[in-house]
C-alpha positions, 0 to 999 in steps of 0.5 A: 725168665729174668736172664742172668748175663754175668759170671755167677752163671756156672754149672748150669745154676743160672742162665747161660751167658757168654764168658766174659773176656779175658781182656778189659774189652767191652763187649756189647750185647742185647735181645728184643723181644716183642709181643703183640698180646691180648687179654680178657681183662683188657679193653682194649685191641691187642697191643704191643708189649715189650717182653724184657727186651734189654742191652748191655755193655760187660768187660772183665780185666785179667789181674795175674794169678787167674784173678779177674776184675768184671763188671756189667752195665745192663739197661731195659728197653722199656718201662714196663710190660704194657709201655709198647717199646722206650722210657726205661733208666739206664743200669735198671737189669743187673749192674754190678762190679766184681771179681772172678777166680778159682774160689768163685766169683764175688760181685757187688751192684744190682742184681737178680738174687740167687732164689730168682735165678735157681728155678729159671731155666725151668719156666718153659714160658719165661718172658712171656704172657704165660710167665710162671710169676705173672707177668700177664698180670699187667694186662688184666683189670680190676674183676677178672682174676688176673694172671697166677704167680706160680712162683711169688712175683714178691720173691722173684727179685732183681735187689739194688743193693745186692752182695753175691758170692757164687762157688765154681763147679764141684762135680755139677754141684754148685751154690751161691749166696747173697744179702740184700744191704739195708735201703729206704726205697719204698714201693709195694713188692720190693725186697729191700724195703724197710723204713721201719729200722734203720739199724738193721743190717740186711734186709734179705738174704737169699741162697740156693744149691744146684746139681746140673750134670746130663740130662739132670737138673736138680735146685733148692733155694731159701729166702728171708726177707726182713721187709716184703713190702706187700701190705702196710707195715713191717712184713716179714717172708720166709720163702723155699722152693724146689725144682727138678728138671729132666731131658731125654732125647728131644723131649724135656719136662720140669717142676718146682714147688714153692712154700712161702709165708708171710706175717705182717706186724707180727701175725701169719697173714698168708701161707702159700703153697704152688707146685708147677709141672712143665714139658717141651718137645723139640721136632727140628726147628719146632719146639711145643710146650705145655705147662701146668701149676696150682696154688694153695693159699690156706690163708684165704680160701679165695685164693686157690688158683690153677693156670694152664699155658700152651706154646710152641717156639719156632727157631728162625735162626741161632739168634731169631726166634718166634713164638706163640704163648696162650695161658688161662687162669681160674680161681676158686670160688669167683664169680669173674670167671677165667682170664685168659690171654695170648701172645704172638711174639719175635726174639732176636739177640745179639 
C-alpha cells in the first residue's frame, strides 16, 4: 500500500499519519521494509527485495487565524522491487507544498491521486509480494503469468504535477479532488503522459468520497485520464471503484470492485472489470489474513485472472513487525500455468 503521510489524511480517507506540527519544526520519519521473496517466474534463489521502504523530512508553520503552511520532502530507499536495498532520487514518494485550515487542506507537488489512497486501507497485503496492484509482478518472467492487478497498477498512481484539494470531516464523511497538470514525460504506465497536444489543460482528474465512522468504512473513487500511456498512441481511461470495509471484535473483512476502460485512438481496446474480497483475524500480537479477487477482461477472453493470497502478521513491537505473504495467480486458458510466490519479511518505522 502506498502510504499517504501528509494532511490529506482525514477521517480515515487515507493512511493514517502523524499530525503535522504546529511549529515550522522539521520533523524526520521513515520505514524499512525488507523481504526476502521467491517466485516461479524467476531463476533465480530467492533474493532481497526492497517493499517501499522510505524516509522523510515534513514541517508545517502556523499562519494566524487557524491557517498553516505545510510541506514534505519523501524519498524512496530503493529504485525498484528487485534492486535489493539503495539507488533511488530524492523527492521521488509524495513531495509537495500547501496549506491546511478549517476548509480542508490544498496542496500542490507530487503526490498519490486521491482514486489511489481511497481503497488503500483495504489491501490486507499492501507492500507485499501479494500486493492487490501487483507488485510481485517485477518478479515474474516472460511465460508465467505474472502477478494479477486486482486494482490496475495504471490507475494506482503517484502524479508529479498533482493539485489536491481535501475537505475536513463532516460527520465521518469526506472527499478530496485533484488534477494532474498537463507534463511531457514519457513511459508506458504513467498518468500524466501526453505528447500528443500540448494545449490540453489537464491530463487526469481524480476524485473519491468516504465514510469512516466505527467499525464502517465505506469509499467510492472516478478517474479520467486523458493519456494512460500503456499502448502507442493517445489512450484515454475512465476508471470507478468501490470498497467496503468492516471490523467487529478482533476480526475485520473488505471488498473493492473496480471497472476500468480503455480506447486507444479512439476505439474500446479493453474493458475490465475485478472485484476483491479480504478478511484478518488478530489473536494478540498475531494477525491472519486471506485474500481473494478475479478479473474479467471482456476485451481478450485470455485475460480472465483469479489471485488467491495467505499471511499472517506478527507485531514485535508498536514499531517493528514481521510477516509472511504467500500468493498464487492463474489465468484462464494458458497454457504456463499458475505463478506462485512468497515472502518472508520485517518492518520497522520510525
Amino acid at each position: 500500500m502506498k502510504k499517504s503521510l501528509i494532511a490529506l489524511a482525514v477521517a480515515g480517507t487515507f493512511v493514517a499519519a502523524p499530525a503535522f506540527a504546529a511549529t515550522s519544526n522539521v520533523d524526520v520519519y521513515g520505514r524499512m521494509n525488507i523481504s526476502i521473496e521467491d517466485s516461479n517466474g524467476t531463476d533465480v534463489t530467492p533474493q532481497v527485495t526492497d517493499r517501499q521502504s522510505f524516509v522523510g523530512v515534513k514541517g508545517s508553520e502556523d499562519l494566524g487565524g487557524g491557517l498553516k503552511a505545510i510541506w514534505q520532502i519523501e524519498s524512496t530507499i530503493s529504485a525498484g522491487y528487485s534492486d535489493g536495498v539503495g539507488g533511488a532520487t530524492l523527492a521521488g514518494r509524495n513531495s509537495f507544498v500547501g496549506l491546511s485550515g478549517g476548509f480542508g487542506t490544498v496542496l500542490a507537488g507530487r503526490h498519490d491521486t486521491p482514486y489511489k489512497l481511497s481503497t488503500g486501507r483495504l489491501d490486507l497485503f499492501a507492500d507485499t509480494v501479494a500486493d492487490y496492484n501487483g507488485d510481485g509482478a517485477a518478479l515474474a518472467t516472460t511465460g508465467k503469468d505474472g502477478f494479477t492487478q486486482l486494482v490496475m497498477a495504471a490507475h494506482d498512481h503517484r502524479s508529479n504535477n498533482a493539485v489536491a484539494y481535501v475537505s475536513p470531516s463532516f460527520g465521518g464523511f469526506s472527499f478530496a479532488a485533484a488534477v494532474v497538470m498537463t507534463n511531457r514525460n514519457t513511459g508506458a504506465g504513467l498518468i500524466g503522459v501526453d505528447d500528443n497536444d500540448a494545449n490540453k489543460t489537464f491530463d487526469a482528474t481524480s476524485l473519491s468520497g468516504t465514510y469512516a465512522n466505527g467499525p464502517l468504512f465505506l469509499t467510492g473513487a472516478y478517474q479520467h485520464a486523458a493519456d494512460l500511456s500503456i499502448a502507442a498512441g493517445e489512450t484515454k481511461s475512465p476508471a470507478w471503484k468501490l470498497g467496503a470495509g468492516y471490523s467487529f471484535g478482533d476480526a475485520k473483512v473488505g471488498f473493492i470492485f473496480e471497472d476500468v476502460e480503455v480506447e486507444t485512438g479512439g476505439v474500446k481496446s479493453t474493458d475490465r472489470t475485478s472485484w476483491m474480497l479480504n478478511a484478518g483475524y488478530g489473536m494478540g500480537p498475531l494477525t491472519l489474513k486471506a485474500q481473494y479477487g478475479i478479473v474479467n477482461d471482456k476485451m481478450a477472453a485470455n485475460l480472465d485472472q483469479s489471485k488467491f493470497s495467505l499471511g499472517a502478521d506478527y507485531a514485535l513491537s508498536k514499531r517493528s513487525s514481521a510477516g509472511f505473504a504467500y500468493t498464487t495467480d492463474k489465468t484462464k486458458n494458458n497454457a504456463s500455468g499458475s505463478a506462485n510466490a512468497w515472502g518472508v519479511q520485517m518492518r520497522h518505522s520510525f
